[in-house]
Residue, then its C-alpha position, 0 to 999 in steps of 0.5 A: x426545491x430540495x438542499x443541496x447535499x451538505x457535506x460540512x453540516x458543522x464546520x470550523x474555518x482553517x486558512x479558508x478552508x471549510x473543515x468539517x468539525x472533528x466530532x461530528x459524524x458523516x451521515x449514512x449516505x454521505x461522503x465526507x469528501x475533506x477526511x476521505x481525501x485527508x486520509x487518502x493524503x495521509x497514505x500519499x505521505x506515508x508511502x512517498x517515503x516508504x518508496x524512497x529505498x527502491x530507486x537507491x537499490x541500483x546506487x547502494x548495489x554499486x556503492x557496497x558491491x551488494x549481491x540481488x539478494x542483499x540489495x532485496x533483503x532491504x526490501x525484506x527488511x521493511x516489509x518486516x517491520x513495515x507490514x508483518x507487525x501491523x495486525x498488532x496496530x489494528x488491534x490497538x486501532x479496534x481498541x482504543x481508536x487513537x487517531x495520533x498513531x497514525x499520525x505519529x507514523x506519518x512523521x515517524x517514517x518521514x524523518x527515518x527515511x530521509x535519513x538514508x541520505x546520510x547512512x554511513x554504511x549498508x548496516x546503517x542503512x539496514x537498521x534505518x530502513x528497519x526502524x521506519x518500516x515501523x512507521x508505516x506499521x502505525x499508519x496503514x490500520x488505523x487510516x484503513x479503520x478510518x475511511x469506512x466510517x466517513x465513505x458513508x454508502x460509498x465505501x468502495x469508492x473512499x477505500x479506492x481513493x485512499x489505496x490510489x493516494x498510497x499508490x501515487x505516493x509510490x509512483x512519484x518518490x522515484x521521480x523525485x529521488x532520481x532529481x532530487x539526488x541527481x541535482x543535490x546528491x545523496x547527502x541531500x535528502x533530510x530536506x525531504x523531512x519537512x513535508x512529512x511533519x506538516x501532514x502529520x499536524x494536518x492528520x492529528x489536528x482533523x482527522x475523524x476522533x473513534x475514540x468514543x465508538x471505540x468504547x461503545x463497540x469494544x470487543x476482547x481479543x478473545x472475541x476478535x479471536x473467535x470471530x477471525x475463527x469463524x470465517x478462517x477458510x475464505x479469510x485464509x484464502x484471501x490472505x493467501x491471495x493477497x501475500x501472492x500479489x504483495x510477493x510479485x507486486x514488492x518483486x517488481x518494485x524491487x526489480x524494475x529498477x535493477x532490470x531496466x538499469x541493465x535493459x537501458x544500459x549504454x544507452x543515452x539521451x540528451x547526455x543523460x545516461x538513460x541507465x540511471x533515469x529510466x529504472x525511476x521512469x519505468x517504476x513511475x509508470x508501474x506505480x502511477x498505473x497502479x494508481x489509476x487501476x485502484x480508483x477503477x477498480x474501488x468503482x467497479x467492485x461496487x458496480x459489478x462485485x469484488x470477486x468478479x473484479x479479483x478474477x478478472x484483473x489478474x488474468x488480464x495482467x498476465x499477458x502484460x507482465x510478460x511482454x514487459x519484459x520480453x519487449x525491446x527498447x521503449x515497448x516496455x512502458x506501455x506494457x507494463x502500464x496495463x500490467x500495472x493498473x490490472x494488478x492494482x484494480x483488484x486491491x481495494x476489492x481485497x480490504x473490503x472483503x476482508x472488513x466484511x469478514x471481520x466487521x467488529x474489527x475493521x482495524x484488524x481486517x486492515x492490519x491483516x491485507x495492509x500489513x500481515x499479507x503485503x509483509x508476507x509477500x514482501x519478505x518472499x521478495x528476498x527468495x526472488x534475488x537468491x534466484x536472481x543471483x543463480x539463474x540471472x535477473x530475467x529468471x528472477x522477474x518470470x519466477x514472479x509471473x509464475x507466482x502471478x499465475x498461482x495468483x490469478x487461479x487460486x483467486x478463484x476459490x476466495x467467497x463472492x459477494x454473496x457467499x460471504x455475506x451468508x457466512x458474515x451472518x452466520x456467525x455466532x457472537x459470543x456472549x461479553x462474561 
């Protein structure tokens, strides 16, 4: 009778949990469900507390009379910090492998966030949201170089499964702020700290070591260079790709709240004044829906390929974006629902495709969707609230499914499976001097 599948083939012992030891590699084949699932957790923490400024947007908005583009250019802030500079923690993932940065970003982001609690002012706030963005930066490349190296053949599958802990991290942190605040108020948020310290000892005491492959497969940034040159038209256009989604993806994050605050306006349930719980309610839905999609489409992009899963997903979400923010009262839920899961479906599809194209430097290929692209699109979030504050907040949301449709088309020129596949092998590597 053959053996069952072995996933912890050398293991330690940790509270009665079989943890598979730090130096001890996944087979080909084989999926080490623990660090997977670690790292999927370590991407839940980072961005619960990286979506803790969006459902305070309607509060500060209020508090210091802020103009859209002001309450958006929080937004921008941290995209700045948070996404812009993570190709420079990809290189340093790529070169040195060290799994305590991404470990030290866990806590780093945690503590700064909680701090908005307690910021005496909108420039405080500014600089919090600024220096924790930096944060994010350490973790996204190094968890990204990660989940490869233990997803064995199934690696659309391990990067579905850390993009969706990314992703409920998202939906849930406006839930918990909205009670959080709601019971405690705002002064009480440096109790959320606590979680965060705990994930980050869990990250740097058992994640996988790449310290040693790192050594062994090290490659300069002039070969980095050079091999990013080789493959500058399809990489270009997935980045492109990629910035237009994060742009409408960050826009609807930032603007749910303050769109629905004014659709729900005036109306009430069981007391509570639904202008304050269903933005935070609504962003749930889009983010959780968000979540779904990602593990759909991490699955079906190893089924049916990752271009034919980019295409199809934006064209769908099209439809649904709209009728979300054209349909009365309740209506919008739903609608914004399938948006949300189509848009995300093609997500870890993308990080894929782009470690594919730079496969001696999967921390920069993460750095690059993870970060540079989704940093890009986040900083165009603030050319969203000028137009907002011009036109009104309604032409402010369909400017972002004009920019959806751009999307959806020019997804069509990014390389299929195969294409790619051919350019990847035509590379030339330069010769080590």
């Amino acid at each position: 009778m053959a053996k069952p599948a072995n996933f912890f083939i050398s293991s330690a012992h940790y509270g009665g949990f079989k943890v598979p030891r730090r130096d001890v590699k996944t087979a080909d084949n084989g999926f080490d469900k623990f660090r997977v699932f670690l790292l999927g957790l370590g991407h839940f923490t980072v961005d619960v507390y990286a979506n803790l400024l969006p459902p305070l947007l309607p509060m500060f908005k209020q508090m210091y009379n802020l103009s859209y583009a002001a309450t958006a250019g929080l937004t921008s802030v941290f995209a700045v910090t948070s996404t812009l500079i993570q190709p420079i923690f990809g290189y340093l993932a790529d070169r040195y492998g060290k799994k305590w940065i991404a470990a030290l970003g866990v806590a780093w982001i945690s503590v700064l966030m909680c701090l908005l609690g307690i910021a005496p002012g909108y420039a405080a706030i500014v600089a919090i949201v600024a220096f924790a963005g930096v944060g994010s930066a350490m973790f996204h490349p190094q968890g990204a170089a990660m989940v490869p190296r233990v997803s064995g053949d199934h690696k659309g599958v391990g990067v579905s499964i850390f993009s969706a802990g990314g992703s409920i991290g998202y939906s849930v942190m406006p839930l918990i702020a909205v009670m959080i605040v709601g019971w405690f108020g705002l002064n009480s948020l440096p109790l959320l700290i606590f979680p965060g310290l705990i994930v980050s000892y869990m990250l740097y005491k058992y994640s996988p070591d790449m310290e040693e492959e790192c050594r062994k497969n090290h490659i300069d940034l002039r070969q980095m260079l050079h091999d990013m040159g080789q493959v500058k038209a399809p990489l270009a256009t997935l980045v492109t790709v990629v910035s237009l989604r994060a742009w409408v993806c960050s826009g609807m994050i930032t603007f749910i709240p303050l769109y629905y605050a004014l659709h729900f306006k005036g109306w009430t349930f069981m007391g509570y004044d639904l202008s304050l719980i269903a933005p935070g309610i609504t962003l749930f839905i889009f983010l959780i829906a968000n979540a779904i999609g990602g593990i759909i489409g991490g699955w079906a992009s190893d089924k049916y390929g990752k271009k034919q899963v980019l295409v199809a997903a934006f064209f769908a979400s099209l439809p649904f974006f709209y009728l979300a923010f054209t349909s009365p009262d309740f209506l919008v839920w739903p609608f914004i629902a399938i948006a949300g899961g189509f848009i995300y479906a093609a997500y870890p599809g993308t990080v894929l495709q782009a470690q594919e194209m730079l496969p001696r430097t999967q921390g920069m290929a993460g750095g690059l969707i993870l970060g540079f692209a989704n940093g890009v699109g986040g900083l165009l979030v603030l050319l969203t609230g000028v137009i907002s504050d011009h036109f009104g907040i309604f032409n402010g949301v369909l400017s972002l499914i004009a920019i959806a449709v751009v999307m959806s088309f020019l997804s069509l020129a990014v390389p299929g499976d195969k294409a790619l596949k051919a350019q990847v092998e035509a590379i030339e590597v330069p010769q080590a001097h």
